[in-house]
C-alpha positions as CSV (number, residue, x, y, z in Angstrom):
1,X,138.4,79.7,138.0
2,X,133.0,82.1,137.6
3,X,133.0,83.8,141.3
4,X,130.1,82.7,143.1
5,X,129.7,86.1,145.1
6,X,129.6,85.2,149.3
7,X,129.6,87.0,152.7
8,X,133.0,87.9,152.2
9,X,133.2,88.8,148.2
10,X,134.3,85.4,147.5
11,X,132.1,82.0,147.4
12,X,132.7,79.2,149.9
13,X,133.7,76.9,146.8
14,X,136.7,77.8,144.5
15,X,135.8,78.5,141.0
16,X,136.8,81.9,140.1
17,X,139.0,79.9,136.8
18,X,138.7,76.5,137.1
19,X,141.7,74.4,138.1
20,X,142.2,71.3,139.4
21,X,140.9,71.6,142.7
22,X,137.1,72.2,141.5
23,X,137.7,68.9,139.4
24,X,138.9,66.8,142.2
25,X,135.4,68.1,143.8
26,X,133.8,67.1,140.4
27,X,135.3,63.4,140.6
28,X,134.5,63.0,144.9
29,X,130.9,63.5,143.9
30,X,130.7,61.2,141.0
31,X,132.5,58.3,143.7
32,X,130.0,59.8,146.4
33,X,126.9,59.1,143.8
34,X,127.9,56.7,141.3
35,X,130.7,53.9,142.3
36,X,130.2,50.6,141.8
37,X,126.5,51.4,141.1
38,X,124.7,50.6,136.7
39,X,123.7,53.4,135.1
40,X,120.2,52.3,134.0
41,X,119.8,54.8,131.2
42,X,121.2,58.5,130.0
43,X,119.3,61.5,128.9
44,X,121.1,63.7,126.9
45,X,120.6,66.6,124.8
46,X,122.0,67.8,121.0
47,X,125.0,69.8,121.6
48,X,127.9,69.9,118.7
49,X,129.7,71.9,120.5
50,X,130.3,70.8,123.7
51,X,130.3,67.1,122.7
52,X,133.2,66.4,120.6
53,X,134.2,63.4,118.4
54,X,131.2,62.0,119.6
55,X,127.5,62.8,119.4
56,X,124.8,62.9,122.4
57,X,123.0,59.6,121.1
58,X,126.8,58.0,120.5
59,X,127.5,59.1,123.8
60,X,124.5,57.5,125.7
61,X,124.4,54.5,124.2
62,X,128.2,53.6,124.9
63,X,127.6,53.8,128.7
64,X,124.2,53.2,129.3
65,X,124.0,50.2,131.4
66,X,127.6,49.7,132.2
67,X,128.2,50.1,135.9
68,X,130.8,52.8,137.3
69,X,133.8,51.1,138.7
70,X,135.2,54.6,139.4
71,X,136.1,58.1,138.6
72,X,139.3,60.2,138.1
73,X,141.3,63.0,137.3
74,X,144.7,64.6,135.2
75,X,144.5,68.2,135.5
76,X,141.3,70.0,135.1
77,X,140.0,66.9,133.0
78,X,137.9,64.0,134.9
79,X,137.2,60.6,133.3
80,X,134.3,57.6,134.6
81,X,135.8,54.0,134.3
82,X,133.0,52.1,133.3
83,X,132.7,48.4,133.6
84,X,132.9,46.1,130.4
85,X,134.2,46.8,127.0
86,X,133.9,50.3,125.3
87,X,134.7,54.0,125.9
88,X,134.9,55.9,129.0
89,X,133.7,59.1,129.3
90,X,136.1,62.2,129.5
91,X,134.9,65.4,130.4
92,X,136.4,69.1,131.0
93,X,134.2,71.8,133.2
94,X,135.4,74.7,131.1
95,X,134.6,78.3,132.7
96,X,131.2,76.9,133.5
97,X,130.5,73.5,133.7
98,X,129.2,71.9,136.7
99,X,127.8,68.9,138.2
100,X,124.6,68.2,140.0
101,X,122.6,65.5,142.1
102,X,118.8,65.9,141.9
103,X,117.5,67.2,145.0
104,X,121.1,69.2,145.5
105,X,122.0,72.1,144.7
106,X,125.0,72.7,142.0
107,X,128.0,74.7,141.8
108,X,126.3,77.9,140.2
109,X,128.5,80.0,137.1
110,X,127.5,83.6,139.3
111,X,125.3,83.3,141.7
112,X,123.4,80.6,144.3
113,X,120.0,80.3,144.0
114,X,117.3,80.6,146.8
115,X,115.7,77.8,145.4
116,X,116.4,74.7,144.1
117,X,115.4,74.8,139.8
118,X,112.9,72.3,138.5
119,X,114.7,68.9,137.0
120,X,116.5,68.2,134.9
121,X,118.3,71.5,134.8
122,X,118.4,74.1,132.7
123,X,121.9,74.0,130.0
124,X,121.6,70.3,131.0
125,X,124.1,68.6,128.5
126,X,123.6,64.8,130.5
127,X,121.9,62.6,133.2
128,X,122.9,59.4,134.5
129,X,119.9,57.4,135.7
130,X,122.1,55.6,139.0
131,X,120.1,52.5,139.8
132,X,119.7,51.8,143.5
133,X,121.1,49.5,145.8
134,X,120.1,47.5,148.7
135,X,121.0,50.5,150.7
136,X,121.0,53.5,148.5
137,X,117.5,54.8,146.7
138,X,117.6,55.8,142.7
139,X,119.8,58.7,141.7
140,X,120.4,61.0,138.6
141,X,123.5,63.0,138.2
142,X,123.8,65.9,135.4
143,X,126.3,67.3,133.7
144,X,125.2,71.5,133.1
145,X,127.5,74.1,131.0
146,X,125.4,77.1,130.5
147,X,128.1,79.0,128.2
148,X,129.0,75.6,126.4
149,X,132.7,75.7,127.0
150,X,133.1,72.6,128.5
151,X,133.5,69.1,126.0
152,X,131.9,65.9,126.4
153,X,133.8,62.8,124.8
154,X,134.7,59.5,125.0
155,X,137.5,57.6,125.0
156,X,139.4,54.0,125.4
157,X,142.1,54.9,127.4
158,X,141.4,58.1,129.0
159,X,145.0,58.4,130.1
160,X,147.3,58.2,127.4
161,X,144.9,59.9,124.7
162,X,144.7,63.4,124.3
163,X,143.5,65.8,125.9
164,X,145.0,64.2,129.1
165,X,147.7,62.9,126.8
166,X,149.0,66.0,125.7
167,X,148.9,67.3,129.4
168,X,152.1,68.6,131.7
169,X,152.7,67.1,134.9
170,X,149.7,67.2,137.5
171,X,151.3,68.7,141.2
172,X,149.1,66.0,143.4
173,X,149.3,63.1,140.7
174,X,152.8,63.2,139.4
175,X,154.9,66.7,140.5
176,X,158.7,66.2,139.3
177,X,161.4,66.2,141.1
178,X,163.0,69.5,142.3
179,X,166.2,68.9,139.6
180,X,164.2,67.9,136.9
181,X,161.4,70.4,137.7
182,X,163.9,73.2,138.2
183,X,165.1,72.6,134.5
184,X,162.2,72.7,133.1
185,X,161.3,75.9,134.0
186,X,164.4,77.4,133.0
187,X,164.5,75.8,129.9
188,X,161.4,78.6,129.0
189,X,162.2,82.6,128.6
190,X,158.1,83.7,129.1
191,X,156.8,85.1,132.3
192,X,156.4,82.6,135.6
193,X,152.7,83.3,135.2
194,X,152.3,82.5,132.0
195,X,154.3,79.2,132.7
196,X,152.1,78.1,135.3
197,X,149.1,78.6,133.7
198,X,150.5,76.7,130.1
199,X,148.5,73.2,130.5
200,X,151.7,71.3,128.7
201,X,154.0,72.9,131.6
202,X,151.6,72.0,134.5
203,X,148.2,70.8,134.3
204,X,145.7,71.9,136.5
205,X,147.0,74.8,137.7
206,X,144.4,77.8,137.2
207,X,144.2,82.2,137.3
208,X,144.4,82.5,141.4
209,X,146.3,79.2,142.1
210,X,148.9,80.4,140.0
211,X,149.1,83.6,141.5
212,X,148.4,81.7,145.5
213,X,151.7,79.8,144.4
214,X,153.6,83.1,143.3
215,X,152.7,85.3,146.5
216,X,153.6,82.5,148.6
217,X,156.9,81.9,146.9
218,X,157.3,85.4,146.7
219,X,158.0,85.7,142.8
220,X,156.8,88.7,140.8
221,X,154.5,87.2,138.6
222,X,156.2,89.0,135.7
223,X,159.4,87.3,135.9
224,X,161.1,85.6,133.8
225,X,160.8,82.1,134.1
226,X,164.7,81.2,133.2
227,X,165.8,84.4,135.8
228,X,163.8,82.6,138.8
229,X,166.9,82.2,141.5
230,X,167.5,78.5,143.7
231,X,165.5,79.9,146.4
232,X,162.6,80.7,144.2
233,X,162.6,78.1,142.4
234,X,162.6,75.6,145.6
235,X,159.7,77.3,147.5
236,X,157.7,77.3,144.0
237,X,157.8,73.5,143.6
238,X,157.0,73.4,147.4
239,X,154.7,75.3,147.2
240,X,153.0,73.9,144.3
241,X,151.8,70.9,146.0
242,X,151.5,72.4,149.3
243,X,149.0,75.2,148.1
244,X,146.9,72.0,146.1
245,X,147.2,69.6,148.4
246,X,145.4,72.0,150.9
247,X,142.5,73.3,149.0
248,X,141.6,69.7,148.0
249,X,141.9,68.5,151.7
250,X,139.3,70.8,152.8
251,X,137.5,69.9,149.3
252,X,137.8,73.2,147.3
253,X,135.9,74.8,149.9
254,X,137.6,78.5,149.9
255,X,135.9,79.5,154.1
256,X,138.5,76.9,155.1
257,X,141.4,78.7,153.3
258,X,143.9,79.8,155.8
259,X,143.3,83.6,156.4
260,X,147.1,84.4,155.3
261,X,146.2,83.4,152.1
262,X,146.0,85.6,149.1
263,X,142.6,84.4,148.1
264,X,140.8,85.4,151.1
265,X,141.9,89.3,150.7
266,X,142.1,89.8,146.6
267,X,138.6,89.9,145.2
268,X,138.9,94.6,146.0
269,X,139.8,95.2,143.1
270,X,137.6,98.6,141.4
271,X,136.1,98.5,144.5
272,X,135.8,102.1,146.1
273,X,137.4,102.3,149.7
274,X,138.6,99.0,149.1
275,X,141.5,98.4,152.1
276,X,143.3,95.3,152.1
277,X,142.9,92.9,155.4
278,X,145.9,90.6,154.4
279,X,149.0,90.9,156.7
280,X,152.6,91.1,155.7
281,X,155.0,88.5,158.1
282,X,156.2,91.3,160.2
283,X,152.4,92.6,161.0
284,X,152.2,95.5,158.3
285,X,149.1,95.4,156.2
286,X,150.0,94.3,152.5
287,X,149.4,95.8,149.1
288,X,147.5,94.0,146.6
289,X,147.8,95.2,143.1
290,X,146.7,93.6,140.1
291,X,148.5,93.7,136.5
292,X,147.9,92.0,133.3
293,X,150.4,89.0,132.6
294,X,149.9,86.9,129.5
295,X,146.8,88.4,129.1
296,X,145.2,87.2,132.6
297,X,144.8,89.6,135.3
298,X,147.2,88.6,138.3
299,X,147.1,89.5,141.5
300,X,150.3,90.1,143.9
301,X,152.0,92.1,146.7
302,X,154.9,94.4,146.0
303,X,156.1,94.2,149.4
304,X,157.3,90.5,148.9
305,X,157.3,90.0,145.0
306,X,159.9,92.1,143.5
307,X,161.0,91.7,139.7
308,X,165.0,91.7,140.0
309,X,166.7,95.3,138.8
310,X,168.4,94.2,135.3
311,X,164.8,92.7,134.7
312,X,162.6,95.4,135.7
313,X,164.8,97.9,133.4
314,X,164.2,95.8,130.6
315,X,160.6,95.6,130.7
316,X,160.5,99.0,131.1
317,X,163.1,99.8,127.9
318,X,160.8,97.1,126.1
319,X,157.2,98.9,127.1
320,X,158.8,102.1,126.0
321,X,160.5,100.9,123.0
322,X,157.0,99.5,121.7
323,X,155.3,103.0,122.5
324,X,157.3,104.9,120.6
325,X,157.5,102.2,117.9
326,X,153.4,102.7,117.7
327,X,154.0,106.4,117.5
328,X,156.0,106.3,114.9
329,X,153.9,103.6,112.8
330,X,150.7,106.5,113.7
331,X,152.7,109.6,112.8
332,X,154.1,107.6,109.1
333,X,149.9,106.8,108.6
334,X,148.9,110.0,109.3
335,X,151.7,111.5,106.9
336,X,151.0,109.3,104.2
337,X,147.3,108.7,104.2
């Protein structure tokens, strides 16, 4: 959300899949850097992939020597509001996408080098050339996806055209009111995890946030969305923003996580002798297992996310039902052929 390995098995910024939060980071640096500063000229290099609907040389000469007015974010996608007429650009980090100042050091796909690589970067995709000011000396800023899953484009209103146009609400920007949130949700008959992490549903929201959100509400990731009781559903759009609104305070640094979170104890997992440190509200030590929802691996603690008894059965009848279905699909082959 890309684990940057620390002192603790986790990294002191956020990224194992990329959410909102590392963006919000992403779009503090480029105001930190860039605001109200020219960009005096852009490198770029050919990528087809990652730049889309536009090309690098399109790219670079639509903003080159435009100044940044400022930066922003809808979900895990970030946009630079550029002075004068013309595009803006509108980027997405993907699983490995990152930023970087010359001189600094980036936020690295696996691990944190022990020194600092020679400029510009390797899988560099950009640089904007910051001009100086009376107070602050040149700059370059460069935009690095070593997997090229993140996309570079522009656009003329980065807010109501897609991708951020085709985006669910964002919980810090624009989180719906309980009712109206409350109906959405049930309006859907997938898994609560798989809601979360569906971009037209909520944007932003990435693998652990969504599962920081369900331990905290304490819903079993596997249930049904349009089964999730009043109770639930109250402490999920609570916690939603709460959990968000946190992390990006202490600016997606995870060593300033509170230690009763589920991210600071769930990175054990295949790990011999591995004994969970997280504690249940009455003292107990908690149980972290981890189960494939929607495809994603999820992590959660059976001591305070239960699936409801009608719902458990049924999963169950349904697993089975599609086991022996497969037998009898493998037996029929074998007969036949």
């Amino acid at each position: 959300m890309p684990e940057l390995p620390g002192e603790h098995g986790y990294s002191s910024i956020c990224s194992l899949t990329r959410s909102s939060l590392e963006v919000e980071r992403a779009v503090r640096l480029i105001r930190q850097v860039a605001k109200n500063r020219a960009i005096e000229h852009v490198e770029t290099t050919e990528d087809k992939i990652v730049y889309s609907g536009t090309t690098h040389d399109q790219f670079a000469k639509a903003i080159a020597g435009r100044t940044v007015i400022d930066a922003g974010r809808y979900g895990k996608v970030f946009y630079i509001n550029l002075s004068g007429e013309g595009s803006s650009p509108v980027l997405h980090l993907g699983m490995t996408g990152m930023l970087q100042v010359k001189g600094q050091e980036p936020t690295y796909y696996r691990q944190k080098p022990r020194e600092l690589e020679a400029w510009p970067p390797r899988f560099m995709k950009f640089i904007l050339h910051i001009a100086p000011t009376a107070t602050e000396p040149a700059s370059q800023l460069a935009f690095l996806d070593p997997r090229r899953l993140g996309r570079i484009r522009l656009c003329n209103s980065p807010l109501t055209e897609p991708p951020i146009s085709t985006l669910g609400f964002d919980p810090l920007l624009s989180m719906p009111p309980l009712e109206e949130f409350s109906l959405a949700v049930r309006k859907r008959a997938c898994s609560i995890k798989a809601l979360l992490l569906d971009q037209s549903f909520s944007a932003g929201i990435g693998n652990w946030l969504a599962d920081e959100i369900l331990y905290q509400a304490h819903v079993h990731p596997e249930q049904y969305a349009n089964h999730v009781n009043d109770t639930q559903m109250s402490d999920l759009h609570t916690k939603m923003v709460e959990i968000c609104r946190k992390a990006v305070d202490v600016n997606a640094d995870s060593s300033q996580f509170p230690d009763n979170w589920l991210f600071k104890h769930r990175w054990g997992k295949g790990k011999k002798m591995n004994q969970s440190t997280l504690l249940l509200p009455g003292g107990g030590t908690a149980t972290i297992k981890w189960i494939k929802v929607g495809g994603r691996t999820s992590a959660f603690v059976p001591e305070l996310q239960t699936l409801p008894g009608k719902i458990a059965s049924k999963m169950v009848t349904t697993a089975l039902s599609m086991r022996f279905s497969s037998n009898v699909v493998n037996h029929i082959f074998f007969f036949f052929f």
